[in-house]
DRENDREN-298247 format. One record per residue: residue number from 1; x, y, z of N, C-alpha, C, O in turn; residue in three letters. Coordinates in Angstrom, 3 decimals. Atoms other than C-alpha are relative to their C-alpha. Layout:
BEGIN
[NUM, [X, Y, Z], [X, Y, Z], [X, Y, Z], [X, Y, Z], "ALA"]
...
This chain:
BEGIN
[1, [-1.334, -0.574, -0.031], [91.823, 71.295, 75.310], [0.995, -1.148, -0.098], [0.661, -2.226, 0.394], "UNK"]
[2, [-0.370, 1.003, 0.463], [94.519, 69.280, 74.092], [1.141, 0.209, 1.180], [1.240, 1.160, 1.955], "UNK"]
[3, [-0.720, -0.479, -1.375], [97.408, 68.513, 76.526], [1.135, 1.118, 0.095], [1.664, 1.709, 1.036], "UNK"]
[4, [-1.306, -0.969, -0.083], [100.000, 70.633, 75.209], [-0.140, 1.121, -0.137], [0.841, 1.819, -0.393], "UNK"]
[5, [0.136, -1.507, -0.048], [98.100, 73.961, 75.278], [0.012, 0.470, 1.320], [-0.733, -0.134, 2.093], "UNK"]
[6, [0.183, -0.329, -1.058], [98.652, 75.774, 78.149], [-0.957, 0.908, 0.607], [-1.474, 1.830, -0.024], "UNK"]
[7, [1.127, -0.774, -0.086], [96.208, 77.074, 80.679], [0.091, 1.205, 0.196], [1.085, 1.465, 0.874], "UNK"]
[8, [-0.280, -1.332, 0.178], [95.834, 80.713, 80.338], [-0.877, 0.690, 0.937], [-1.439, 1.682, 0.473], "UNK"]
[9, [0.604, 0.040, -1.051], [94.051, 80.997, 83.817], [1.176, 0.970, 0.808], [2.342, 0.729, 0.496], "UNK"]
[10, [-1.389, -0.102, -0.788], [96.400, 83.037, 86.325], [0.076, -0.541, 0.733], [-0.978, -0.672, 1.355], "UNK"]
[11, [-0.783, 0.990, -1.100], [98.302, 80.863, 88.631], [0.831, 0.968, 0.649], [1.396, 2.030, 0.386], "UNK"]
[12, [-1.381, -0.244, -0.338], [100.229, 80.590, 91.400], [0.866, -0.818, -0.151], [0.890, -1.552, -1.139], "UNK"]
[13, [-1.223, 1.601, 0.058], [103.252, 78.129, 92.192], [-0.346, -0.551, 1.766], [-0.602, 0.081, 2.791], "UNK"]
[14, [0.009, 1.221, -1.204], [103.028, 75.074, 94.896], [1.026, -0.353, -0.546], [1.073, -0.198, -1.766], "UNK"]
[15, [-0.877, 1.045, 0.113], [105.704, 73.284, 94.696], [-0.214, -1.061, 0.763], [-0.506, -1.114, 1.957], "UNK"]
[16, [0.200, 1.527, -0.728], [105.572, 69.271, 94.872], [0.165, 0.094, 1.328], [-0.911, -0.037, 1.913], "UNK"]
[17, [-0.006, 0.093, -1.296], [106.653, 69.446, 98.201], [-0.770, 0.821, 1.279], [-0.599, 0.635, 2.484], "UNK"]
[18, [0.585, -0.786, -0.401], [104.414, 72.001, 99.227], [-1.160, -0.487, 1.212], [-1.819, 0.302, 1.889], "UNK"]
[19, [0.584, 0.762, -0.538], [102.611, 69.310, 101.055], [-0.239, -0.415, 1.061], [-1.215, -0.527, 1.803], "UNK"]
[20, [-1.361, 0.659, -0.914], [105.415, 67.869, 103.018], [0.784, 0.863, 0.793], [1.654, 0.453, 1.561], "UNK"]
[21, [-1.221, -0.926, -0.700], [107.064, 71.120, 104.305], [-0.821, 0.238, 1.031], [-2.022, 0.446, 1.200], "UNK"]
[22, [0.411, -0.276, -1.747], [107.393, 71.497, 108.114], [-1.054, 0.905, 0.612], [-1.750, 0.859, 1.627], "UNK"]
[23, [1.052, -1.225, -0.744], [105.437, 74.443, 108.482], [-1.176, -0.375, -0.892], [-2.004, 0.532, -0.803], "UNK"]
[24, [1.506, 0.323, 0.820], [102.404, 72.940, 106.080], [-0.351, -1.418, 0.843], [-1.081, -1.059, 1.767], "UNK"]
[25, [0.062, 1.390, -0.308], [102.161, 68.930, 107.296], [-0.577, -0.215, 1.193], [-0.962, -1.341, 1.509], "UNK"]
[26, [0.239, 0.178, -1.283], [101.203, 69.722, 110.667], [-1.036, 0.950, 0.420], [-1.452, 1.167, 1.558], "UNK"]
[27, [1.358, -0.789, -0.025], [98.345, 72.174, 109.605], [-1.134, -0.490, 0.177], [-1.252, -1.288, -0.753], "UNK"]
[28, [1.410, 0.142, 0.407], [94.755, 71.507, 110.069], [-0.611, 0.148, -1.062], [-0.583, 1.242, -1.625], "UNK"]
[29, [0.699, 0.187, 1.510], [92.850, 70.560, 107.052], [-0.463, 1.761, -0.343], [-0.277, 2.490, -1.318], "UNK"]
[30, [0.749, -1.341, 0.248], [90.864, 73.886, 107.995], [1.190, 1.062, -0.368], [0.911, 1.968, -1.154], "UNK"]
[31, [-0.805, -1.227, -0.086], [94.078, 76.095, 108.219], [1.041, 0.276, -1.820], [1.267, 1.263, -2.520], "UNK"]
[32, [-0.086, -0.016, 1.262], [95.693, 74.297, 105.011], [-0.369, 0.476, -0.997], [0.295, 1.010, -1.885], "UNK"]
[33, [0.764, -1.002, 1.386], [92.841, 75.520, 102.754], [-0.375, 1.081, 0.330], [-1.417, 1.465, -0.202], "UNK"]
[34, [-0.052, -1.588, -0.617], [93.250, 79.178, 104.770], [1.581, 0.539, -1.180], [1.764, 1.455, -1.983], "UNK"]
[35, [-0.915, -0.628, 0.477], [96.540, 79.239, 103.596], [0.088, -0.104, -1.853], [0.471, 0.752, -2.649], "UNK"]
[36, [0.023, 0.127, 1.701], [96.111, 77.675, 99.807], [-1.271, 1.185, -0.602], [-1.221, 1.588, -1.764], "UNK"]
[37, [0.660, -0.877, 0.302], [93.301, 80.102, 99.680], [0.335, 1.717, -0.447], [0.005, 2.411, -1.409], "UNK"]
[38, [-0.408, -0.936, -0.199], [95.056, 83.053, 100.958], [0.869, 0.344, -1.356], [0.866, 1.502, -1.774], "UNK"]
[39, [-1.390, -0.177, 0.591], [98.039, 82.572, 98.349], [-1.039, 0.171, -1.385], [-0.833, 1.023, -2.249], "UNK"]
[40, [0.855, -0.399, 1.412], [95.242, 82.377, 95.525], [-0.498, 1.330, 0.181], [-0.227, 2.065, -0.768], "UNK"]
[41, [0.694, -1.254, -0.223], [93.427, 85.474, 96.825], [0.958, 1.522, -0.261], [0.591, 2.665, -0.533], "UNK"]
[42, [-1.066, -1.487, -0.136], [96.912, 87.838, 96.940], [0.599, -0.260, -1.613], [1.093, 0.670, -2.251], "UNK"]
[43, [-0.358, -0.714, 1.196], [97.736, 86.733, 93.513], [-1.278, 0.628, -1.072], [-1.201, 1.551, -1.883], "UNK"]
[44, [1.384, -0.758, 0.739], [93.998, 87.306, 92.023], [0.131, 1.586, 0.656], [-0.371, 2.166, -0.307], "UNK"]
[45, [0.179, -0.997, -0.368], [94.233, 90.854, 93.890], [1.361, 0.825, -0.265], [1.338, 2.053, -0.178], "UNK"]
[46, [-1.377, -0.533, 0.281], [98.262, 91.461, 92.992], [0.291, 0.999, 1.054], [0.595, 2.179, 0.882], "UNK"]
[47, [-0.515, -0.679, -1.254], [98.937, 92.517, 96.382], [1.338, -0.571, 0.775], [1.761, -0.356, 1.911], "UNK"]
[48, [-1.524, 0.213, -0.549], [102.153, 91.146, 96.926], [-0.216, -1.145, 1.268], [0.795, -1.358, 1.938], "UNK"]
[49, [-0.385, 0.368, -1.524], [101.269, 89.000, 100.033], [-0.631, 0.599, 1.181], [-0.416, 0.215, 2.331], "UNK"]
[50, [0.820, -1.203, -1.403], [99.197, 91.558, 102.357], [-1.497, -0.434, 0.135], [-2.214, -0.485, -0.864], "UNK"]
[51, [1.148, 0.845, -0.188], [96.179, 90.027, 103.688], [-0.591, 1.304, 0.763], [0.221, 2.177, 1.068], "UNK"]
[52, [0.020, -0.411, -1.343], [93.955, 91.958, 106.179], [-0.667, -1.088, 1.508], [-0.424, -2.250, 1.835], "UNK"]
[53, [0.484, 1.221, -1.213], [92.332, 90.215, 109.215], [-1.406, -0.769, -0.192], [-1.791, -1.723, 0.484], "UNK"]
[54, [1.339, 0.051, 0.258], [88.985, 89.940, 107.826], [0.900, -1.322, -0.807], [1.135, -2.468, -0.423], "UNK"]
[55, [-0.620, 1.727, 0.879], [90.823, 87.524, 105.036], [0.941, -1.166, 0.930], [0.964, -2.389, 0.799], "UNK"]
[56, [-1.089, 0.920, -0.983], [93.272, 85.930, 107.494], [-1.152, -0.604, 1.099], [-0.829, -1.478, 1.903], "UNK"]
[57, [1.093, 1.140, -0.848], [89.936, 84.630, 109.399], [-1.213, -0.379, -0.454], [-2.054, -0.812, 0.333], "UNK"]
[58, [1.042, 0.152, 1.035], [87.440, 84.212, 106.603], [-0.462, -1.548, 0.295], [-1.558, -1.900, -0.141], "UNK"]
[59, [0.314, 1.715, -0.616], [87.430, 80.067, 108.204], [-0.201, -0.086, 1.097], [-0.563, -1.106, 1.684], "UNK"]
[60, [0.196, -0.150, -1.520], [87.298, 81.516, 111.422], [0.871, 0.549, 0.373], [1.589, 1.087, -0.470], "UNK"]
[61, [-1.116, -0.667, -0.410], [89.675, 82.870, 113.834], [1.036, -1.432, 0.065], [2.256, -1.372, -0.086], "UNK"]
[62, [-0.963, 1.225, -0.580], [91.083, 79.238, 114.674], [1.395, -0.234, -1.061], [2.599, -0.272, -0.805], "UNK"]
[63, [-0.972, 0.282, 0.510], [92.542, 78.564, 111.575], [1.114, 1.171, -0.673], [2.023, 0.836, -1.432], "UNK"]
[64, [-0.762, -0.606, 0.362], [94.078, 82.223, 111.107], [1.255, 0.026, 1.065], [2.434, 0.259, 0.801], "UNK"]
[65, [-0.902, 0.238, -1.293], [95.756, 81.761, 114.513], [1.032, -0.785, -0.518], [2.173, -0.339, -0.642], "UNK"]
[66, [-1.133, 1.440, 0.355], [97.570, 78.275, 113.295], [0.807, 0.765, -0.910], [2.020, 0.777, -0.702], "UNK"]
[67, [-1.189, -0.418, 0.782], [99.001, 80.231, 110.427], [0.647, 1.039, 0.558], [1.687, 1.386, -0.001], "UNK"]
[68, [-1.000, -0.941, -0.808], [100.337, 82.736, 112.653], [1.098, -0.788, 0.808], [2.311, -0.645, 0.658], "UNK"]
[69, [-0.518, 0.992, -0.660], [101.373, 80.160, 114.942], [1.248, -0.683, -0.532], [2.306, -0.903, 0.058], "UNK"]
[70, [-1.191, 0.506, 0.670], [103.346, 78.598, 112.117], [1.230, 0.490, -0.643], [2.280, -0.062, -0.972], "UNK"]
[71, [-0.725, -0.803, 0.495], [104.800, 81.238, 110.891], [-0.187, 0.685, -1.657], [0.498, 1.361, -2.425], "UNK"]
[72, [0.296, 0.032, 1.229], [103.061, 81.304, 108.014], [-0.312, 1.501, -0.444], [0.032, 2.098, -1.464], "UNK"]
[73, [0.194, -1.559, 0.187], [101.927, 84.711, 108.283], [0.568, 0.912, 1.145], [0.902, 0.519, 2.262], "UNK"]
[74, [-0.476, -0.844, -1.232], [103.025, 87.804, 110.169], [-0.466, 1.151, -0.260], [-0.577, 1.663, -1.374], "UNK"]
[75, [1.089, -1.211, -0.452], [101.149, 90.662, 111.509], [1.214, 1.090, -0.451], [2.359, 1.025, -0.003], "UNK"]
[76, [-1.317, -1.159, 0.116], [103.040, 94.307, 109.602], [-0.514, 0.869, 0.965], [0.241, 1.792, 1.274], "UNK"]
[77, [0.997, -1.198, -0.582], [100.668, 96.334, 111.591], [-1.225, -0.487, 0.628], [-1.760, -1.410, 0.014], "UNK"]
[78, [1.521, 0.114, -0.348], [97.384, 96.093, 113.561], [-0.477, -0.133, -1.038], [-0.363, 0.695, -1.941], "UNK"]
[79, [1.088, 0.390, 1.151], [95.080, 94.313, 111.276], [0.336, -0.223, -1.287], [-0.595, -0.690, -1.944], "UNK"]
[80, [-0.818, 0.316, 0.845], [97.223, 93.941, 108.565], [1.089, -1.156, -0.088], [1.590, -1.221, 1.035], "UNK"]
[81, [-0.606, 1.126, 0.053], [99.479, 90.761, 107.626], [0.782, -0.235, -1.066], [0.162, -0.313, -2.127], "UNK"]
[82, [-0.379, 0.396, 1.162], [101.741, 90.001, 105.343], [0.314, -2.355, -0.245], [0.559, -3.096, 0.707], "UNK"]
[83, [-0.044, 1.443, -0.149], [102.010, 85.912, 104.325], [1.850, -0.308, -0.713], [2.533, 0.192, -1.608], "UNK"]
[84, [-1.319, -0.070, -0.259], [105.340, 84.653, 104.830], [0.633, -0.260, -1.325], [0.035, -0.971, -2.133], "UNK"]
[85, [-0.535, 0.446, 1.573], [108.053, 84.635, 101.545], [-0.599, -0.323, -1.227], [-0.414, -1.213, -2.058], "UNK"]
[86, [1.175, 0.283, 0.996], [105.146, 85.437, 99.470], [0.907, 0.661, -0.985], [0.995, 0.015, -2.029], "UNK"]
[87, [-0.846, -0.464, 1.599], [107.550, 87.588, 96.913], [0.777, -0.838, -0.040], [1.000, -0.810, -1.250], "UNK"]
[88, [-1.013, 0.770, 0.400], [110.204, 84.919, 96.996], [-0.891, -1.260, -1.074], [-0.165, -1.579, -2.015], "UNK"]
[89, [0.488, 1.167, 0.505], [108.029, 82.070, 95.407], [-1.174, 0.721, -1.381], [-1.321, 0.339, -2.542], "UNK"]
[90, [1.303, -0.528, 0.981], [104.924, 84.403, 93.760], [1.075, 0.742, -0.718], [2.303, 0.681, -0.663], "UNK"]
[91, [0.289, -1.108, 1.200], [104.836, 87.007, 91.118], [-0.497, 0.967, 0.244], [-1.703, 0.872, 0.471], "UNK"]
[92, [0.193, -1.121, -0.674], [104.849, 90.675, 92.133], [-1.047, 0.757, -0.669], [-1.271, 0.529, -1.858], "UNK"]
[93, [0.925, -0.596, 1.139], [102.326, 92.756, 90.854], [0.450, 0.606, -1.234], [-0.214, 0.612, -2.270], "UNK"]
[94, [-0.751, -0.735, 0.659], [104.858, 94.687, 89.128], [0.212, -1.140, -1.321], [-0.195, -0.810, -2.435], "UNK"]
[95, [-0.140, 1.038, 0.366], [105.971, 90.958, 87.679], [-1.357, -0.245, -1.205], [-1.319, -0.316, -2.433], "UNK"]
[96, [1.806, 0.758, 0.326], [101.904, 89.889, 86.914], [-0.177, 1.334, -1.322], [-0.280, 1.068, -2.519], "UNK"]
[97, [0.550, -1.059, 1.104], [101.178, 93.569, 85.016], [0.904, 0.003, -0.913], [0.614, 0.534, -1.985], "UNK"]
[98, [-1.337, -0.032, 1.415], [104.600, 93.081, 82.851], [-0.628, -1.000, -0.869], [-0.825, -0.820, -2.071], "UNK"]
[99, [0.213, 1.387, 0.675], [103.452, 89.633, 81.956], [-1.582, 0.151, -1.013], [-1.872, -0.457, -2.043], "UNK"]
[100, [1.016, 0.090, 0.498], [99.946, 90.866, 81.306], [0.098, 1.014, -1.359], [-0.642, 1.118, -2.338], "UNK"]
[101, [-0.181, -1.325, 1.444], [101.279, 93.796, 78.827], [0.321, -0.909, -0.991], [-0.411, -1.191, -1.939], "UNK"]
[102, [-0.250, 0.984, 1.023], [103.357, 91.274, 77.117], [-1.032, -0.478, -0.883], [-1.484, 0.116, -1.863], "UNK"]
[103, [1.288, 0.409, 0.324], [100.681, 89.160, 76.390], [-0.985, 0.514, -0.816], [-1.330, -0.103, -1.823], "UNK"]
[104, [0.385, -0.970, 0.603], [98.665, 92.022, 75.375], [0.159, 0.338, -1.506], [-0.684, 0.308, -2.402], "UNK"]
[105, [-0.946, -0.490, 0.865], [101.182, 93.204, 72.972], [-0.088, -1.141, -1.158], [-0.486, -0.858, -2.288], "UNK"]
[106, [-0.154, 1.161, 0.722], [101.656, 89.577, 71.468], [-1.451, -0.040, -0.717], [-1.613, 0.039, -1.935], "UNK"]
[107, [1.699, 0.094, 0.601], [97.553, 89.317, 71.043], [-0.042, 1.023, -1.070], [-0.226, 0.599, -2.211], "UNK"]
[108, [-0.246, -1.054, 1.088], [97.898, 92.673, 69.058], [0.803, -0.622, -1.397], [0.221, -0.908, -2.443], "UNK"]
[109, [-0.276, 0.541, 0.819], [100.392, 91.379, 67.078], [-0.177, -1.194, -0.742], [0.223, -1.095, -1.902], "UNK"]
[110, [0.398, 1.114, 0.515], [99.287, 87.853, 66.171], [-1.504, 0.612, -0.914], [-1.723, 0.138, -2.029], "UNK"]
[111, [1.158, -0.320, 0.548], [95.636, 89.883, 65.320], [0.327, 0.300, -1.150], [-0.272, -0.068, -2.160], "UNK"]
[112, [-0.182, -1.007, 1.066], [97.257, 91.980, 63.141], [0.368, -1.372, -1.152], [-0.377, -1.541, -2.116], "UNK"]
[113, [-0.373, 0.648, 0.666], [99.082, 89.140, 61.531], [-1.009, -0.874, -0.945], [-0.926, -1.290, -2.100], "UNK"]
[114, [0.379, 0.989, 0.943], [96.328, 87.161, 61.052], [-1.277, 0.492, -0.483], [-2.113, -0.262, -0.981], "UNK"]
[115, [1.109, -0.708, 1.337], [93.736, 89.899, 59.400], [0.748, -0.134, -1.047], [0.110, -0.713, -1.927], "UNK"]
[116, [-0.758, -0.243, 0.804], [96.437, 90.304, 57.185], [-0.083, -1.245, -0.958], [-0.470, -1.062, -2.112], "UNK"]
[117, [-0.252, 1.744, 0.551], [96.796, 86.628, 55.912], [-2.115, 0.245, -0.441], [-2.538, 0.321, -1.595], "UNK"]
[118, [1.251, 0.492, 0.993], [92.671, 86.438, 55.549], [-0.356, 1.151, -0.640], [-1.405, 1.001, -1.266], "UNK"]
[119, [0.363, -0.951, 0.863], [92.463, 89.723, 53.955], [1.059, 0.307, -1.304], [0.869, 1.092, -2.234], "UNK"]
[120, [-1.268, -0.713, 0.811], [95.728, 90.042, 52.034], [0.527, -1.049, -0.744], [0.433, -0.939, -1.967], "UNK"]
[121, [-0.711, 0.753, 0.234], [97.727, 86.825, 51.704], [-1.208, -1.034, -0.770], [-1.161, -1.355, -1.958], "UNK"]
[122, [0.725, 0.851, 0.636], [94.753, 84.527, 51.248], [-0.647, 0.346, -1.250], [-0.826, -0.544, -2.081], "UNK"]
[123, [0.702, -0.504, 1.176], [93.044, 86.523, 48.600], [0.738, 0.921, -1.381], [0.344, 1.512, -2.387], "UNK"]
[124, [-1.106, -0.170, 1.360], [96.233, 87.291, 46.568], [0.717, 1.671, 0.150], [1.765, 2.094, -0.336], "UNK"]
[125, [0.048, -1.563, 0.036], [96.066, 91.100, 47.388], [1.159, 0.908, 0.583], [1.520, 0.581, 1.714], "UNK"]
[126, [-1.418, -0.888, -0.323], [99.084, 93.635, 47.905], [-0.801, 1.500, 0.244], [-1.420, 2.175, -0.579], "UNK"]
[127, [0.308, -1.184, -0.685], [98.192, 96.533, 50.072], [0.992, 0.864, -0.108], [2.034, 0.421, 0.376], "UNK"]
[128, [-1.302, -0.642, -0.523], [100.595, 99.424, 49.903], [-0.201, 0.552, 1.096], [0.781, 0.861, 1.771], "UNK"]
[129, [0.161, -0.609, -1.291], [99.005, 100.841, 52.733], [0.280, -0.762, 1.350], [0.436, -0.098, 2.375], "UNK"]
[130, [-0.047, 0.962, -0.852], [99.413, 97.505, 54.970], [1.495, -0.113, 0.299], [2.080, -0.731, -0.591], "UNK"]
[131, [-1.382, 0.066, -0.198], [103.204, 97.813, 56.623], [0.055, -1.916, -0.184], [1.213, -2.257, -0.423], "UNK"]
[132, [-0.460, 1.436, -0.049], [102.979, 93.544, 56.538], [-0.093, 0.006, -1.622], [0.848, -0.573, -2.165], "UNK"]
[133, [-0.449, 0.536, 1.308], [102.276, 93.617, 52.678], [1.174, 0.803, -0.509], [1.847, 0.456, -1.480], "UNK"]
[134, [-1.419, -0.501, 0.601], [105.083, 96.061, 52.310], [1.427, -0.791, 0.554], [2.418, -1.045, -0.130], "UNK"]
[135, [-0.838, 0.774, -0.621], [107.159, 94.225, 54.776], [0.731, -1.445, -0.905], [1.914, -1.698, -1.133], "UNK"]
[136, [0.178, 1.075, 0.879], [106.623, 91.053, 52.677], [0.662, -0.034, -1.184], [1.539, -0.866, -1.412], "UNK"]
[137, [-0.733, -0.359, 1.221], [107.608, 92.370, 49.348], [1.009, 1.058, 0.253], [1.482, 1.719, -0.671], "UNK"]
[138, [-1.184, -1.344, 0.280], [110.179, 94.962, 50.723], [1.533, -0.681, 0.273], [2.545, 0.009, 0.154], "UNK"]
């Protein structure tokens, strides 16, 4: 992969300082990769941020405690959690399924474009039935 293609993996966002901020810096290694985990797990599942307790202690209970502790997460309900200013920074599901239609849509159209070119353009041929060879000559 060359450097300027981008990866087409879904992400979330860290920001550089994501490191360094008060409520991260003073985490336990164990609780750190609770919470970098967590934030991967709610956007692979497009749940906005809602953990339940089973995921919020998947390292144990110790390190789901610390992120409570920090504020990192907060209990909406018995057994339920949401992780703190997860829609301000992520991508809502609503957000994630727009992006994935797009996308979609674009793949469609680039396909189309480029049967067209090795069936049409490259081999000289004028379709009237093909809206791109009418497009072309219209």
């Amino acid at each position: 992969m060359s450097y300027s293609e981008k990866d087409k993996r879904p992400y979330f966002v860290l920001t550089n300082e994501y490191p360094r901020h008060r409520k991260i810096r003073h985490l336990s290694d164990k609780a750190f990769r609770l919470h970098v985990t967590l934030l991967g797990l709610c956007n692979e599942d497009r749940n906005d941020g809602i953990i339940s307790k089973q995921d919020l202690h998947m390292l144990g209970p110790g390190a789901g405690k610390e992120l409570l502790n920090a504020s990192l997460v907060h209990e909406k309900e018995p057994g339920i959690y949401q992780l703190h200013d997860y829609l301000r920074h992520q991508n809502s599901r609503k957000e994630i399924e727009e992006l994935v239609t797009e996308k979609q849509a674009a793949g469609k159209i680039g396909g189309k474009k480029s049967a067209h070119k090795k069936w049409h353009v490259d081999r000289g041929i004028h379709n009237p039935d093909c809206e791109l060879c009418v497009t072309e000559t219209g």
